[in-house]
N, C-alpha and C positions, 0 to 999 in steps of 0.2 A: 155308929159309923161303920160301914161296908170296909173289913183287915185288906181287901184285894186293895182300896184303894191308896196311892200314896203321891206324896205332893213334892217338885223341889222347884229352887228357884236358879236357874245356870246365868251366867256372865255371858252369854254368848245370844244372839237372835236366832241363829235357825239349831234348836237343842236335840231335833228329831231328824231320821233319815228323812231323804227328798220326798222320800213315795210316800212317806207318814205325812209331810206336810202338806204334796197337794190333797192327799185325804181332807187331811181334815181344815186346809187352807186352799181350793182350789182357786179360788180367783185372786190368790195374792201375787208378786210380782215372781220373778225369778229369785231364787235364795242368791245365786252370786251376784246378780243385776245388786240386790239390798245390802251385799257384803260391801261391794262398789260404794254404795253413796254414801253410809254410815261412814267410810275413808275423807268422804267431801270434805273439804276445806269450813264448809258454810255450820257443817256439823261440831265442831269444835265444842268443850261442853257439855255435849252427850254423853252419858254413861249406858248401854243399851242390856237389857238381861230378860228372858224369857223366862214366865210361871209355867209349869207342866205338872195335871195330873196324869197320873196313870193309871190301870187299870191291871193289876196283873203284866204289869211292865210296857204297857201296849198305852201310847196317850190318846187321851181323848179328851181332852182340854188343855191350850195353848194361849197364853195370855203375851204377845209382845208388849213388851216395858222399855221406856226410857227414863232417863233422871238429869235434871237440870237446873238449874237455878233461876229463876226468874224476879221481877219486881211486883207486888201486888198494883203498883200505878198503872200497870198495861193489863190490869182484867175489871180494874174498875171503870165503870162509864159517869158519863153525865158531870154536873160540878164536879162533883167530888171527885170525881178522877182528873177533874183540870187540877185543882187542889192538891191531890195527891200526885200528881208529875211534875210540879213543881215543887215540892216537898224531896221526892225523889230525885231530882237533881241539886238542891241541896244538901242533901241528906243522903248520899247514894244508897247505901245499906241498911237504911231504916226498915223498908217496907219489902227488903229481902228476902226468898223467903228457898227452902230448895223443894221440886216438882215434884213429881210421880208420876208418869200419864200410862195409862194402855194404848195404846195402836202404835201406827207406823209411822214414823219422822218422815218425812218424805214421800210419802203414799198419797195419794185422792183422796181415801176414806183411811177412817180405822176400819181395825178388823181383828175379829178372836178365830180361834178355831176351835170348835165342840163338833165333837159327833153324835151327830142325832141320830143313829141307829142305836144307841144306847139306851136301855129303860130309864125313862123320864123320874122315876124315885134317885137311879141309879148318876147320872147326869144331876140333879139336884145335891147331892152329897158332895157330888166333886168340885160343884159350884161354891155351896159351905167353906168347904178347905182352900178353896184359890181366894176367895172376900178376905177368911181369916191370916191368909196366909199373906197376903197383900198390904193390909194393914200392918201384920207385923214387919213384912219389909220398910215398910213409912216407916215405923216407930223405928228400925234398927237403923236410916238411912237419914232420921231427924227430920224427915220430911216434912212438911206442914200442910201442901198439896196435895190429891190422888185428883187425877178426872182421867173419862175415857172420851177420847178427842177425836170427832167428827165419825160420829156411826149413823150407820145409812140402816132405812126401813128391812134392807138386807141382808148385812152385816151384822147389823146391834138385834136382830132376832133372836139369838140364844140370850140374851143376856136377862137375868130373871129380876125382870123391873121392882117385884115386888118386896125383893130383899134389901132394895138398894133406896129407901127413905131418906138417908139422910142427905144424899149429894142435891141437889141444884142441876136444872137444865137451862141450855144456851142453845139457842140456833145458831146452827153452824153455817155453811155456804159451797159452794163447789172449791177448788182452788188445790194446792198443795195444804199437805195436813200440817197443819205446828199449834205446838202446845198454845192455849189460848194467850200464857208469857210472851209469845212472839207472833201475833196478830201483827202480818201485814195490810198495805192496802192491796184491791182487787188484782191492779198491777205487777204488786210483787210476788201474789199465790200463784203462779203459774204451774201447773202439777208435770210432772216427768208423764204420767197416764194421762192427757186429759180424754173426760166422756165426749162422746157423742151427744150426752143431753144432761142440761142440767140435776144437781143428786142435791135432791135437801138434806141434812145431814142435824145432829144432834150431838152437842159435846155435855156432859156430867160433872159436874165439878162438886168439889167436897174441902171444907178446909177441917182441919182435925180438930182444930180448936171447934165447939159448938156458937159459941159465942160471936165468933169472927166469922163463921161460917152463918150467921143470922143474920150478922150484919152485913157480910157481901150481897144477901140475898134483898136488904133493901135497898142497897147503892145501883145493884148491877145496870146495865143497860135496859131499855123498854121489851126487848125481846125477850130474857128470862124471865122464866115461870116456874111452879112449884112444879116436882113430880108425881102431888096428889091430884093434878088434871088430867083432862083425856086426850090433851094436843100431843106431850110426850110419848105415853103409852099407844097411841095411835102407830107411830113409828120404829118405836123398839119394843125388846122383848115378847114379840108375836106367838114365840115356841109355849110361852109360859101361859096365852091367856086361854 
């Protein structure tokens, strides 16, 4: 592993000066605009912390994080999810479980930030330490969740499909982003950015457990598929094929 490079994880969303972020986040929203809605009222809940690697102190990969609690009844589809919502309002804490997502609470899309003027060996390493490094925030945070939530053919391009086997993919939709726990209907995703054109989008989901994570993947809705197909990889991590 490259000694220049080093990893941390801060309690705060924007951990870099402004001019570091549009680098390496040009099309995210404004840093105070996002300081503003993480204050929302609707955000309550949220716990919000940014992954950075560095490079010689200088980052080049930018991981926004939130943490939350959700019910596994609102990511399951089909019977079993009618089954399991009525289970969960008998049982409110059964099927409790607490989150881990990448992207933006309140955004249109997720979004990382890597700089791609970085040698691609070099960019891969730092990849390495942010997965590992992610993971152990789960296990320190008792997480049971990690997904990265509505990445766009544009966005989810750095992200190195190949390393990331074991999550599960969801089609996503246009709307405001929220963790797949808080799936509204079409009416209630209305985004603070919306596009000029519809953005198919892609969310990754992973339960730590392997076992429950096998089993989500037979319950789930008709639209999840594995990530060993070419529909997922079509739209993310482009940088990597």
């Amino acid at each position: 592993m490259n000694s220049s490079l080093s990893v941390e994880i801060q309690s705060r969303l924007i951990p870099v000066r402004e001019s570091e972020w549009r680098r390496l986040i040009p099309r995210s929203p404004d840093p105070l605009e996002l300081m503003r809605w993480v204050k929302r009222p609707d955000f309550n809940g949220f716990v919000f912390h940014s992954l950075v690697v560095r490079r010689d102190d200088h980052p080049i990969l930018i991981l926004p994080l939130f943490e939350t609690e959700c019910s596994l009844a609102t990511v399951i589809g089909g019977r079993i999810g009618k089954l399991a919502r009525i289970a969960d309002r008998c049982f409110p804490n059964l099927l409790r479980i607490r989150f881990v997502g990448v992207g933006f609470v309140g955004g249109e899309w997720g979004e990382i930030g890597a700089d791609a003027a970085v040698p691609r060996e070099l960019l891969g390493q730092a990849w390495e330490m942010a997965l590992e490094s992610l993971d152990a925030l789960a296990d320190g945070l008792g997480a049971s969740l990690l997904a990265w939530v509505n990445f766009t053919s544009h966005t989810g391009r750095m992200i190195p499909m190949n390393w990331m086997r074991a999550y599960a993919a969801i089609s996503g939709g246009t709307g405001e982003m929220r963790p797949p726990c808080q799936r509204g209907s079409g009416s209630e995703q209305v985004s603070a950015h919306p596009s000029a054109e519809p953005i198919s989008s892609v969310t990754l989901f992973k339960h730590r457990n392997p076992l429950v994570q096998r089993a989500l993947g037979l319950v789930m809705e008709r639209d999840t598929y594995s990530l060993n197909s070419a529909q997922p990889r079509a739209k993310l991590g482009s940088h990597w094929q």
